[in-house]
C-alpha positions in Angstrom: 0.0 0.0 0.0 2.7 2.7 0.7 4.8 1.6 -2.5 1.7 2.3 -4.5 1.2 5.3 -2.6 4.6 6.8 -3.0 4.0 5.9 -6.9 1.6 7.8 -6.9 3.0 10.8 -5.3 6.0 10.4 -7.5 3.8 11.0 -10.5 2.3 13.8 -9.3 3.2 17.3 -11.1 5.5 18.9 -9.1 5.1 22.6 -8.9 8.4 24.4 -9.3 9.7 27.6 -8.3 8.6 29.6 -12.0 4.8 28.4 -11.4 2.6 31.1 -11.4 -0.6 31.7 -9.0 -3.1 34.4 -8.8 -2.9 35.0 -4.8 -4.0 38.1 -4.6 -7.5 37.2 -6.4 -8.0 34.3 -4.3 -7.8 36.3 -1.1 -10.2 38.7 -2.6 -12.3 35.6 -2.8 -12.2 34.2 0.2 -13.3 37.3 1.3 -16.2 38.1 -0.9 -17.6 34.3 -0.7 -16.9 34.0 3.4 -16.7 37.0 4.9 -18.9 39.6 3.4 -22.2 37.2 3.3 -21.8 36.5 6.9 -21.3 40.5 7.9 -24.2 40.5 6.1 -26.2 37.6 7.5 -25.1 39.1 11.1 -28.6 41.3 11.9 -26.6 41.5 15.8 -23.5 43.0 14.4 -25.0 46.5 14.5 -26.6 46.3 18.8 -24.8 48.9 20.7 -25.3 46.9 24.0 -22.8 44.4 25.2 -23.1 41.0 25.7 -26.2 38.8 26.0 -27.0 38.4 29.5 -27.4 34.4 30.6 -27.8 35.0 34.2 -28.2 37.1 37.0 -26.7 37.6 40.7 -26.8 39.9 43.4 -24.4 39.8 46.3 -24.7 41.6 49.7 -22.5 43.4 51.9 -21.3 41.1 54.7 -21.4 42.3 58.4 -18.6 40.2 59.6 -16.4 38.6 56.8 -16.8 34.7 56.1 -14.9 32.1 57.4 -13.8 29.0 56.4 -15.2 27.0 59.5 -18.7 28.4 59.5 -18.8 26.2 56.2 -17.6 23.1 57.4 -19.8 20.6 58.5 -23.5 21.6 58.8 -23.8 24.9 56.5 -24.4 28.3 57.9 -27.7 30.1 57.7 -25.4 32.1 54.2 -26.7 29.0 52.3 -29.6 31.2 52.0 -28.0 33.2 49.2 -26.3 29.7 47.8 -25.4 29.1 44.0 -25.5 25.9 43.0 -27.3 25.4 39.9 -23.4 24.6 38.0 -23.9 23.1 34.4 -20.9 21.2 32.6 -18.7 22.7 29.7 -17.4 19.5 29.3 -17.4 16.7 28.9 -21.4 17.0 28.5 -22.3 20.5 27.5 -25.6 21.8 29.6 -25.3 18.8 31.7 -26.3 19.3 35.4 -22.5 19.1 37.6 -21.8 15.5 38.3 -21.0 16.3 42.1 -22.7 18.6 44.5 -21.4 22.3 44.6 -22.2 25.6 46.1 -20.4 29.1 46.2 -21.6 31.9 48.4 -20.9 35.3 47.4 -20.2 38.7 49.7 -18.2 41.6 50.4 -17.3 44.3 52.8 -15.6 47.6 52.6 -12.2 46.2 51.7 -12.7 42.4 49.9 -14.8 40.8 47.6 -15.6 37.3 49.0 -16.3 33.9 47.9 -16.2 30.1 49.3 -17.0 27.7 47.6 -18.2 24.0 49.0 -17.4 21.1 47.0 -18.5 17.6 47.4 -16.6 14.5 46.6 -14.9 11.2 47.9 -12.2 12.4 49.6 -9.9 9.8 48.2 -10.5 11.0 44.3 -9.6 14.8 45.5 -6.4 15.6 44.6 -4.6 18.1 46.3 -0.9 18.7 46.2 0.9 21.7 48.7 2.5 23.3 45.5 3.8 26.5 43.8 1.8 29.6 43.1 0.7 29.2 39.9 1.2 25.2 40.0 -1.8 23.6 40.2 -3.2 22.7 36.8 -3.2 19.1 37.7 -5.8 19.3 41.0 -8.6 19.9 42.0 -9.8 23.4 41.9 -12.1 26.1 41.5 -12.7 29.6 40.3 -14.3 33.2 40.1 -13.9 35.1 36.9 -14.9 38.6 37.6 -15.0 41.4 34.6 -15.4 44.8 36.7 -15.8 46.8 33.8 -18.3 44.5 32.4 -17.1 45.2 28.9 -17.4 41.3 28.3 -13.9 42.4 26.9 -11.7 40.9 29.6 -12.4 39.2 32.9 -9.7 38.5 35.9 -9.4 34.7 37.0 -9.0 33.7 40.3 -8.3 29.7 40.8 -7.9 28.1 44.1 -7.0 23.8 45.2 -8.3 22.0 47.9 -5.6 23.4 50.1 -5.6 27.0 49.4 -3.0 27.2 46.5 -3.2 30.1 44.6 -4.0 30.5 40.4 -4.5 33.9 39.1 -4.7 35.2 35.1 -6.8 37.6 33.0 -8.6 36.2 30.3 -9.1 38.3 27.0 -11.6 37.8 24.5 -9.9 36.3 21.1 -6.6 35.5 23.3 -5.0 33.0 24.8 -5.3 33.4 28.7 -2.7 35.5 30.3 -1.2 33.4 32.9 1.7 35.6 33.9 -0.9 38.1 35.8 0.0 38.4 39.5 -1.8 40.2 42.1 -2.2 40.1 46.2 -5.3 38.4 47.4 -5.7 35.8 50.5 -6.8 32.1 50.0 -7.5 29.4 51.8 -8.7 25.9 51.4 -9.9 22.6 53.6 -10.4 18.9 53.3 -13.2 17.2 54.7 -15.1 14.2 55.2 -17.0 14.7 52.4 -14.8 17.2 49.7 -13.6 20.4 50.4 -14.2 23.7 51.2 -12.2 26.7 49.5 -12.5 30.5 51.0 -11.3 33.4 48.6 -10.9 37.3 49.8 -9.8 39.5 47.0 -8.9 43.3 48.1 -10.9 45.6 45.6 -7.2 47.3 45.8 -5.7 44.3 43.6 -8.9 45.1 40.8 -9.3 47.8 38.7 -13.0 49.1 37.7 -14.7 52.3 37.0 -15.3 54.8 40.0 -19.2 55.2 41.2 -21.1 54.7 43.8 -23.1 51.4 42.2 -21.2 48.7 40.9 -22.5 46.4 37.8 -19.8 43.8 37.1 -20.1 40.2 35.4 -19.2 36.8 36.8 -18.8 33.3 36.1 -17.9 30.2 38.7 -16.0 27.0 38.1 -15.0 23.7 39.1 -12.6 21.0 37.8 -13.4 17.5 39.1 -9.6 16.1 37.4 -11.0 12.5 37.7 -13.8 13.3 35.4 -12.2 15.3 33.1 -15.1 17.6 34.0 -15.0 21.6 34.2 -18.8 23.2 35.2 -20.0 26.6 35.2 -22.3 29.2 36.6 -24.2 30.2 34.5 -24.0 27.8 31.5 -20.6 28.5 29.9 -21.7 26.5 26.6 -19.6 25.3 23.6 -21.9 26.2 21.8 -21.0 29.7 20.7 -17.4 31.3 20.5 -16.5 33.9 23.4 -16.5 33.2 27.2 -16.6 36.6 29.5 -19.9 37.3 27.1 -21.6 34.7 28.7 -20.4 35.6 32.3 -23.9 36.0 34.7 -24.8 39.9 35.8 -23.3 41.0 38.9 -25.0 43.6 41.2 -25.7 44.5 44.9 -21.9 46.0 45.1 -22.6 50.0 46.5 -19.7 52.3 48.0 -16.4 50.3 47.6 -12.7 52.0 46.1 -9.7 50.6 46.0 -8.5 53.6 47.9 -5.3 55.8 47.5 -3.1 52.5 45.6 0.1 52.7 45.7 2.8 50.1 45.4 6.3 50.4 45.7 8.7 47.0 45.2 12.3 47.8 46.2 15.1 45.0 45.0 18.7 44.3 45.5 20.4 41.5 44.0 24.0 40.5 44.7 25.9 37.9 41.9 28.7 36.2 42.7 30.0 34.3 39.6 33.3 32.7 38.3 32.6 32.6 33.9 35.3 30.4 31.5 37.6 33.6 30.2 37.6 31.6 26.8 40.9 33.6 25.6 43.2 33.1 28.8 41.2 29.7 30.0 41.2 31.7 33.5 37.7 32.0 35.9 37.8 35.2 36.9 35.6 36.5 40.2 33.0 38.5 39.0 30.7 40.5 41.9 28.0 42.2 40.9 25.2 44.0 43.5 22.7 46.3 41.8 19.1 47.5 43.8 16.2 49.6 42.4 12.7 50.0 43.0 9.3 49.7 40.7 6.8 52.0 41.1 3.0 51.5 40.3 0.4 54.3 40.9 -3.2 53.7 40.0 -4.8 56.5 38.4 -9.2 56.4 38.4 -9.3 52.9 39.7 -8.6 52.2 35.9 -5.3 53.4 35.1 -2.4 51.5 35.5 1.1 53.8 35.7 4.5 51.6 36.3 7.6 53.6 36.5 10.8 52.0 37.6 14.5 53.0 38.1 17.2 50.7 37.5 14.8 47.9 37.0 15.2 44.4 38.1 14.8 42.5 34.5 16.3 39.4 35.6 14.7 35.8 35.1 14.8 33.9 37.8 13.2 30.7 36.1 15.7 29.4 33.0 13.7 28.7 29.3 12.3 25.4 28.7 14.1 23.1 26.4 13.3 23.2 22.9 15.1 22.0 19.9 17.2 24.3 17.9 18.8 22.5 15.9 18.6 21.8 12.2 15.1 24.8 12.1 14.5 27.3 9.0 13.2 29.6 10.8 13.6 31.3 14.0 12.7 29.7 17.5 10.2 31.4 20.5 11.3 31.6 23.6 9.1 33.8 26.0 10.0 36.2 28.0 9.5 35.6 31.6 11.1 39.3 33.4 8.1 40.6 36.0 7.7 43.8 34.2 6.8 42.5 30.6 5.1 39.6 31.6 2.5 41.9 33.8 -0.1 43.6 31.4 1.5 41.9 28.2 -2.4 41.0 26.7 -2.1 45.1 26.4 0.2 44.9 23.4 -0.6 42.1 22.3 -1.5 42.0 18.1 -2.5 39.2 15.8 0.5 39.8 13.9 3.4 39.8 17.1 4.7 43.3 16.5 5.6 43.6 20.2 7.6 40.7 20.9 9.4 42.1 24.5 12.5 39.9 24.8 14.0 42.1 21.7 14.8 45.0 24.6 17.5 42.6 26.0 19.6 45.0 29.0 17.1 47.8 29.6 18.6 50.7 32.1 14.9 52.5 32.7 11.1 52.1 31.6 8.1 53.7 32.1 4.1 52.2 31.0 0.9 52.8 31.5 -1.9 50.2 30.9 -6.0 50.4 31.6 -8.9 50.9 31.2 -11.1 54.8 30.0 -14.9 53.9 29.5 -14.5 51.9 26.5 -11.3 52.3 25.2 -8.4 50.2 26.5 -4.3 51.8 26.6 -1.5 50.7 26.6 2.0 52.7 26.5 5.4 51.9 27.4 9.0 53.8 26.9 12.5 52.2 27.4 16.1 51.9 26.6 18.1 49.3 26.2 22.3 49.2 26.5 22.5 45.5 24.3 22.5 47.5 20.9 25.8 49.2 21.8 27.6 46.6 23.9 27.5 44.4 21.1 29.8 46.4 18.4 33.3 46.7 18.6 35.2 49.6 20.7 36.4 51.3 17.6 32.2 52.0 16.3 31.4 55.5 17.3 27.7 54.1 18.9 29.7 51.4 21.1 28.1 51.6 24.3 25.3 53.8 23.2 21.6 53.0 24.2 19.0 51.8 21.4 15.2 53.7 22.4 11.8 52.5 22.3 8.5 53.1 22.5 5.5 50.9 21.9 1.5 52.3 21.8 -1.8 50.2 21.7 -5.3 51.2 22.3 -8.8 49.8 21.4 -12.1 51.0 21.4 -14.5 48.5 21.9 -18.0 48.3 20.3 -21.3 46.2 19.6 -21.4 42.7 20.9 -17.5 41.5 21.7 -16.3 43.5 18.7 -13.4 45.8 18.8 -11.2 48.1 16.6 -7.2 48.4 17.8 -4.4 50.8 16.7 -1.0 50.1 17.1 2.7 52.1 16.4 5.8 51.4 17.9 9.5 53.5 17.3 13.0 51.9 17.8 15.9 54.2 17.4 19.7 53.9 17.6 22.8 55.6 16.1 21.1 56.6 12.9 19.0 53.9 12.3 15.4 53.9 13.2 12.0 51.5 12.7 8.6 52.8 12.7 6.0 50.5 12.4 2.1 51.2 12.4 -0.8 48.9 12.5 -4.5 48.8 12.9 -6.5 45.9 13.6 -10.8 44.3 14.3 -12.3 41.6 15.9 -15.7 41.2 14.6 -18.5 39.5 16.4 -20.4 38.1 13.4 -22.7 35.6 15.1 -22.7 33.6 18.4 -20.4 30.8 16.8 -18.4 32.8 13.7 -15.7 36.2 14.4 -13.2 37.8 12.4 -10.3 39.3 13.0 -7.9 41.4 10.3 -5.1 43.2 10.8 -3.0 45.6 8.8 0.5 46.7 9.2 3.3 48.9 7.7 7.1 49.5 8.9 9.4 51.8 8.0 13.1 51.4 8.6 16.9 52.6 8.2 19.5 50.3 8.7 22.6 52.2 10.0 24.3 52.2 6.9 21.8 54.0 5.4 19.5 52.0 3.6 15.8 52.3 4.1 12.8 50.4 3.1 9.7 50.0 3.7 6.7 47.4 3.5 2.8 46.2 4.4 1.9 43.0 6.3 -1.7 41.9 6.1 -3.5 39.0 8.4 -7.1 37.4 8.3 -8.9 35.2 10.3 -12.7 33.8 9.7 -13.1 31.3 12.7 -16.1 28.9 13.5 -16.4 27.0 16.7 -19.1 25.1 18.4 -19.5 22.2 20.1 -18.5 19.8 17.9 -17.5 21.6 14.7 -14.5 24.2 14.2 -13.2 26.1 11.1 -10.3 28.7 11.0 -9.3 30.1 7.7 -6.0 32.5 7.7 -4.9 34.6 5.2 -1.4 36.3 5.2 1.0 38.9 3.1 3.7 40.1 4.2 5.7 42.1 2.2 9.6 41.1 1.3 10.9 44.9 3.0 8.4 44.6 6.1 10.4 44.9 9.2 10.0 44.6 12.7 12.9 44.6 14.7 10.4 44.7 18.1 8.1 42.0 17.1 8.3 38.4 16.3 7.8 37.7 12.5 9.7 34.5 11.3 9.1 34.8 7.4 9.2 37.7 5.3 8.1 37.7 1.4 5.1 35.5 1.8 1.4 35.1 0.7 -0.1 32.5 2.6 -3.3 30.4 3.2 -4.5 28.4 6.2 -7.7 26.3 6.8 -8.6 23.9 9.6 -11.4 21.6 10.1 -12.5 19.2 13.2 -15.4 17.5 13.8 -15.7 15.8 17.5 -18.4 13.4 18.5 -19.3 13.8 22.2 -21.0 11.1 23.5 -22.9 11.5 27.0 -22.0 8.7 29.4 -19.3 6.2 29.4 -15.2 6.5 29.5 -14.7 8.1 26.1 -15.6 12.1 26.0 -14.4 12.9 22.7 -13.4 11.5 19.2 -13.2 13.0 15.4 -10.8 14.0 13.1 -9.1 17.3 12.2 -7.5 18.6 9.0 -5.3 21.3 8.2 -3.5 22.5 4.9 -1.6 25.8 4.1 -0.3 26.9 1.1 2.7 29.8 1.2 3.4 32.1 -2.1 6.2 34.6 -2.4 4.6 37.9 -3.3 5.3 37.3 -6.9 3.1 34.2 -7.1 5.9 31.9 -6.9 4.9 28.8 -4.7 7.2 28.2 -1.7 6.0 25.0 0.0 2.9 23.8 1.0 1.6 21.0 3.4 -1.6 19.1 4.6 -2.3 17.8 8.0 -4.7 14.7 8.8 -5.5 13.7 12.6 -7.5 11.6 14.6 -8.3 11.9 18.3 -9.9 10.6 21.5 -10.4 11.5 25.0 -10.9 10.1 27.8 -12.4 10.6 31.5 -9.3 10.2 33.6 -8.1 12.4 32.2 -6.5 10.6 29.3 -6.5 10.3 25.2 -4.2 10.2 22.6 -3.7 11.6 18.7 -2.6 9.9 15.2 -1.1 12.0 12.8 -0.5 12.3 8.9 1.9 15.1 7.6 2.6 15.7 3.9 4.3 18.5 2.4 6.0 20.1 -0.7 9.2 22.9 0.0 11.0 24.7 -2.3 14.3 25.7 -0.7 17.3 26.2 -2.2 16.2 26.0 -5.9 14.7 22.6 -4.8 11.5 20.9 -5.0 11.4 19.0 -1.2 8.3 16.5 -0.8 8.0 14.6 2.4 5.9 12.7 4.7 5.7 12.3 8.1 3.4 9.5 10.6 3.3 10.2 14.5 1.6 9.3 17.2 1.0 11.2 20.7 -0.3 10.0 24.2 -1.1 11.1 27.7 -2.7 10.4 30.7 -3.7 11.6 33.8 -5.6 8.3 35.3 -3.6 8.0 38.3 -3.6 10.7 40.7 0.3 10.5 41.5 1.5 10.5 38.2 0.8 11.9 34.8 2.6 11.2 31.9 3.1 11.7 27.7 4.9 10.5 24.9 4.9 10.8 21.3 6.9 9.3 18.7 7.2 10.0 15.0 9.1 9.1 11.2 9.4 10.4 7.8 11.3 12.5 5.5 12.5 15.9 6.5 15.5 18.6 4.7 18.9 18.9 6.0 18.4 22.4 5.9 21.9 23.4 7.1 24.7 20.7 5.2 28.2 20.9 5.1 30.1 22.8 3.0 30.1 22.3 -1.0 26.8 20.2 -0.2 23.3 21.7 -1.0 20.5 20.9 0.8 18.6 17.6 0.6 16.0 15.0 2.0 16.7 13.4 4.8 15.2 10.4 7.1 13.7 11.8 10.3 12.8 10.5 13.8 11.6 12.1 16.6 10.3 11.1 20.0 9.5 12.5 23.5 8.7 11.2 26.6 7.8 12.6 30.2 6.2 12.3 33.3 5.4 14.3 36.5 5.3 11.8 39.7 4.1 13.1 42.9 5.6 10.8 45.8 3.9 13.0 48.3 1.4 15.7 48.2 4.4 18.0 49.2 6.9 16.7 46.5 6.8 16.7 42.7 9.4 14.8 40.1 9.6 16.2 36.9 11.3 14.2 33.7 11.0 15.1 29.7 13.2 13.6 27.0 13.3 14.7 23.8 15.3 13.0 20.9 15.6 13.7 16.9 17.7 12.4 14.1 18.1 12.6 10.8 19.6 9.8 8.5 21.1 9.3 5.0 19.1 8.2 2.3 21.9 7.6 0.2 21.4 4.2 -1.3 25.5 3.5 -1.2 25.3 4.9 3.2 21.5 4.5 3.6 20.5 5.2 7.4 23.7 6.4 8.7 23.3 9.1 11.0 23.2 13.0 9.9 22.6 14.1 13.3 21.4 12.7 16.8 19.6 15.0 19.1 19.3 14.4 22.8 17.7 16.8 25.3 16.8 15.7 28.9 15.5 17.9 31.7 15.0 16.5 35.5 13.0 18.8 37.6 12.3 18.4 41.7 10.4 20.4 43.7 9.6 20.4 47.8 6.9 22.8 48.8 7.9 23.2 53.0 4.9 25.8 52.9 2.8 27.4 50.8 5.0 30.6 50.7 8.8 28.6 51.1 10.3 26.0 48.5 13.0 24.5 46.8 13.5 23.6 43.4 16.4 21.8 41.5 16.8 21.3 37.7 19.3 19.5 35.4 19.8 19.6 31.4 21.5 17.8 29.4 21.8 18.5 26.1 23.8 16.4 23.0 24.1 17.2 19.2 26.4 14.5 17.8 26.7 15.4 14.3 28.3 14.0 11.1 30.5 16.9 10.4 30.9 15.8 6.5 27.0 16.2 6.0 25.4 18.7 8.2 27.0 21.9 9.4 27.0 21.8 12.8 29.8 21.2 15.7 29.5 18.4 18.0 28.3 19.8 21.5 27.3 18.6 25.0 25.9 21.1 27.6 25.1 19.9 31.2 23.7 22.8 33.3 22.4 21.9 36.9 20.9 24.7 39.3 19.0 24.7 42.7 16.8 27.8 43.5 15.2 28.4 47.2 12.4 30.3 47.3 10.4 32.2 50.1 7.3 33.9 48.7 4.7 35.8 50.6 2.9 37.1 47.9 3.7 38.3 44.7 6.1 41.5 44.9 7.7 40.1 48.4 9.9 37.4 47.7 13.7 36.2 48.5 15.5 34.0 45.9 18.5 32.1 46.7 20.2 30.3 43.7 23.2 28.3 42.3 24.0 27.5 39.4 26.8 25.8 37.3 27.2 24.7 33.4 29.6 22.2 31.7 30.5 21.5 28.2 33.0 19.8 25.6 35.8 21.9 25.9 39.5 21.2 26.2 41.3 24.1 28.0 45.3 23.9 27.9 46.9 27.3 28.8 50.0 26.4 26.8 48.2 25.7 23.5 46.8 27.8 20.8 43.7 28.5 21.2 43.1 28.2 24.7 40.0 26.4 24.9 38.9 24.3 22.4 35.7 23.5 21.8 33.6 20.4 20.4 35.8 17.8 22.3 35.4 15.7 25.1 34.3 14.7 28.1 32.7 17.7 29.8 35.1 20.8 31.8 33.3 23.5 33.9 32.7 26.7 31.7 30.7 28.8 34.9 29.2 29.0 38.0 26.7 31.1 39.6 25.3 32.1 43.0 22.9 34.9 42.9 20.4 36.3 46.3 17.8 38.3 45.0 15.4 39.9 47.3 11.9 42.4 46.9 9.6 43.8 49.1 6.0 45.1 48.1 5.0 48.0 50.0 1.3 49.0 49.4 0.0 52.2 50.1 
């Protein structure tokens, strides 16, 4: 069967790099035959209220705040004003909650309060004493509150069974925003028969419009893990697109302010560190002790203003592995530094024209972030020293400082539509960028939106050359509760720059489409199964095709949680004034059925390009396999294992040398964790990382990289923390003081290259 497929491939046309193809035209109809009937077909499009309105609460002020123990056992005389009517998202949309729950709702002068009651067999509760942020794996349950009931953007506050803390801000049409932090008290208790979790969030940590009556929106959750269950109130259905539109009415809150809110977050961080001298072979001692503070100021109760002097932009957490090896294009790392990661979803753009890690060693910074009736703002100004550290002493802008400034705002409109501007400026020496953008989200109906984007930079290099270009993105996106459709549609022109952002191809005309059908059956072990498809096609801007692919999958889930996915890739490249096709099978698991341990794996084969070769040899096609493996093991509820392994190779196809190794890929990370406390923990983490090459076919040195480090942490709350870590990396290297050079590299075994031990240390005063 796959003989007479690959005949019939072979026989295929092959398109070649002089084919011609109308792009432009078919964009135009994509547009006319998708996108135009349904603006038209949309009779809601035009409302000027907000979102529908699928429930209704009213919450009164408290004389005494609520405890945890008046909860426990028999309920208190609040189960008067109890919600319990909870309806499942999934696995069974509209479904009544499998297991009894109850959340009671107040507030005082100062907090906003809710405590929830959750029934359950205590031994299917799982509950681990973890990280902030940690708890994705557990039992838990939340409040999403959107206090400018915009049904824009909503703040999420997640609790576990033992008081563990979760908090993000979900944005309509974006991901959620995890890296939100704010001060709020928690608490959570087993019992006999579940578990009761208490929340008090400080209207100072919110930000809503002043006036004496408040009218917010709110939704509550639970996930039951062993279920693979997450129910609402009100009915957050599948059903239609959007989620903080369907969030319940909120009223009953009268005379609260966040008062005068002020925060000031002092650091000091001392580094002591002995680096590889890779000319002498020498570790020299290098100190280092630098303090600062952060301001923020709260303008209106809306109005975000962060102003900080000598910042503290250092990343306490290292990157994730990822393979680098052997890629095209360019690979995302996030940025995790406290100051970009808070109010990021500001910037944010279809198109990624503010991509934050490009500021590398900034010296000062300024923003400003919010809300003003309808429109949303966002504005930030910085410099950053990397630009001139990095050219040679003899440049006359060695040492100088690169400047930027970055500007969003949207207005929003109708029902969870919006319109968004964008323009951002990078200077340094004589060079500059300007780039300028505008960009819609359209509500069409309850199931269908579109968003469109359009962009155009202007630069000068700093010897003088300028250019400038357009970028243009398109989205049409269906989803329900068992069909979804995305088409994309992107041009970006060959001079479009954006030195700020993250764009990995340039010169392109492409078009995306995805299709999934899932059948969700109501009872039983299995929740979900269908297949997907995906296909792109990517055009120069002349009409030239570039490479194309199709996708085929097929998945299932399971209660547990559990599932797995079976995958078909096939594709056409033209690189290198080749014609590339290639295949690829692989398979993906994971599972969650045990409460001590979840794991994953995934394995996969084909054909891939060896797009990097060795000199005098052009690029060509390749064997490939991949595979990855991990698992997180909890021995106790205190403790958590981490272990992922990733492997890839490439082989020869080369009749005469046919599967001898191009290159072999290994990367393995080990992660442990003890939580003492809520607030104080310790956390160790080794890499290792191999590229073993076959330096007469791919052009790449042979490297091994073991880094191990071992952070303690104490954190009260976010903004008052103390960070202790160590640190030391090894690789190949040979260092011999009598030879020439120094240190060599690409030989073995391993020989120390650093070593690190850092104390970092902030304090959040709040005024």
């Amino acid at each position: 069967m796959r003989q007479c497929q690959a005949r019939q491939l072979r026989n295929r046309r092959r398109p070649v790099r002089g084919d011609k193809f109308q792009v432009a035209p078919l964009g135009m109809y994509m547009l006319r035959t998708a996108v135009v009937p349904l603006l038209v077909a949309s009779v809601g499009f035009g409302e000027s209220n907000g979102a529908q309105s699928l429930g209704q609460a009213h919450v009164a002020r408290a004389l005494t705040a609520p405890k945890v123990e008046e909860f426990v056992g028999d309920l208190s005389p609040r189960t008067a004003s109890a919600i319990s009517d909870f309806r499942q998202r999934q696995p069974r949309d509209g479904a009544p909650v499998s297991l009894p729950t109850s959340a009671f709702l107040s507030y005082d002068d100062k907090n906003f309060y809710v405590v929830f009651v959750c029934r359950d067999d205590p031994a299917l509760v799982r509950a681990r004493m973890a990280k902030r942020e940690d708890i994705g794996d557990d039992d838990s349950v939340s409040v999403y509150l959107d206090t400018f009931a915009d049904s824009q953007r909503a703040y999420q506050f997640t609790v576990n069974p033992l008081g563990i803390q979760r908090d993000s801000v979900i944005t309509e049409g974006q991901k959620p925003d995890a890296r939100f932090d704010t001060v709020w008290r928690s608490e959570g208790r087993l019992t006999p028969d579940g578990y009761v979790v208490w929340m008090a969030i400080p209207f100072k940590s919110l930000r809503f419009p002043p006036g004496e009556r408040q009218t917010w929106r709110i939704a509550l959750a639970r996930y039951i893990p062993h279920n693979n269950e997450t129910a609402f109130w009100p009915h957050i259905s599948m059903k239609q697109q959007g989620f903080v539109q369907q969030m319940a009415v909120l009223e009953g809150i009268q005379n609260v302010s966040p008062g005068r809110n002020v925060q000031l977050i002092p650091y000091f961080t001392a580094t002591d560190a002995r680096l590889l001298d890779w000319g002498s072979g020498k570790y020299p001692a290098q100190q280092e002790y630098r303090g600062g503070v952060d301001a923020k100021v709260v303008v209106r109760n809306a109005l975000t203003v962060d102003v900080t002097a000598n910042p503290d932009f250092s990343q306490v957490e290292s990157d994730d592995p990822q393979v680098t090896v052997n890629q095209r294009f360019e690979v995302f790392f996030p940025d995790k530094r406290p100051f970009f990661i808070e109010n990021a979803g500001y910037f944010e753009t279809p198109i990624n024209l503010f991509f934050s890690r490009r500021i590398a060693d900034p010296q000062f910074g300024a923003r400003i972030t919010g809300k003003a009736g309808r429109w949303a703002i966002g504005a930030l100004g910085m410099d950053d020293r990397a630009p001139g550290k990095r050219l040679a002493a003899s440049n006359p802008y060695y040492q100088d400082h690169a400047v930027v400034g970055v500007a969003r705002v949207q207005r929003e409109f109708a029902k969870d539509s919006r319109f968004g501007a964008f323009v951002s400026s990078r200077d340094f020496g004589n060079s500059w960028n300007r780039m300028a953008s505008v960009d819609t989200r359209l509500r069409l109906s309850p199931t269908w939106y579109f968003t469109g984007q359009m962009a155009r930079s202007y630069d000068k290099q700093l010897n003088g050359g300028k250019r400038e270009g357009p970028a243009y993105w398109a989205d049409l996106t269906h989803s329900s509760t068992h069909f979804t459709y995305t088409a994309t549609y992107t041009d970006i022109s060959p001079d479009f720059r954006a030195p700020l952002g993250f764009v990995r191809r340039t010169d392109i005309r492409q078009t995306q489409h995805y299709a999934g059908y899932f059948w969700r059956p109501e009872g039983g072990k299995v929740l979900s199964y269908g297949p997907s498809f995906s296909a792109a096609w990517n055009w120069l801007r002349d009409g030239r095709l570039q490479d194309r692919y199709w996708n085929g999958s097929f998945s299932m889930d399971f209660s547990g949680p559990s599932g797995f996915t079976l995958n078909r890739y096939d594709a056409l490249e033209f690189y290198w004034n080749q014609n590339f096709r290639y295949a690829r099978s692989d398979a993906s698991f994971y599972s969650g059925f045990l409460r001590w341990l979840y794991f994953y794996g995934s394995y996969g084969q084909g054909k891939g390009v060896n797009y990097n070769p060795a000199y005098g040899l052009d690029p060509y096609l390749a064997l490939t396999r991949n595979a990855s493996f991990g698992f997180t093991l909890r021995p106790t509820p205190r403790a958590r294992i981490e272990e992922y392994y990733y492997y890839s190779w490439l082989g020869n196809r080369n009749p005469a040398s046919y599967g001898a190794s191009v290159y072999t890929n290994h990367l393995f990370r080990t992660k442990v964790n003890y939580q003492f406390t809520r607030a104080l923990s310790v956390r160790a983490i080794v890499d290792y990382y191999t590229l073993l090459p076959d330096a007469s076919m791919i052009n790449e040195t042979k490297s091994k990289l073991l880094t191990g480090d071992v952070l303690l942490t104490y954190m009260l709350h976010p903004g008052t923390a103390l960070h202790i870590g160590y640190n030391r990396r090894y690789e190949n290297v040979r260092i011999d003081p009598t030879a020439r050079p120094v240190v060599l590299y690409g030989v073995s075994p391993l020989d120390l290259t650093g070593g690190q031990l850092f104390i970092k240390l902030s304090y959040l005063f709040r005024y």
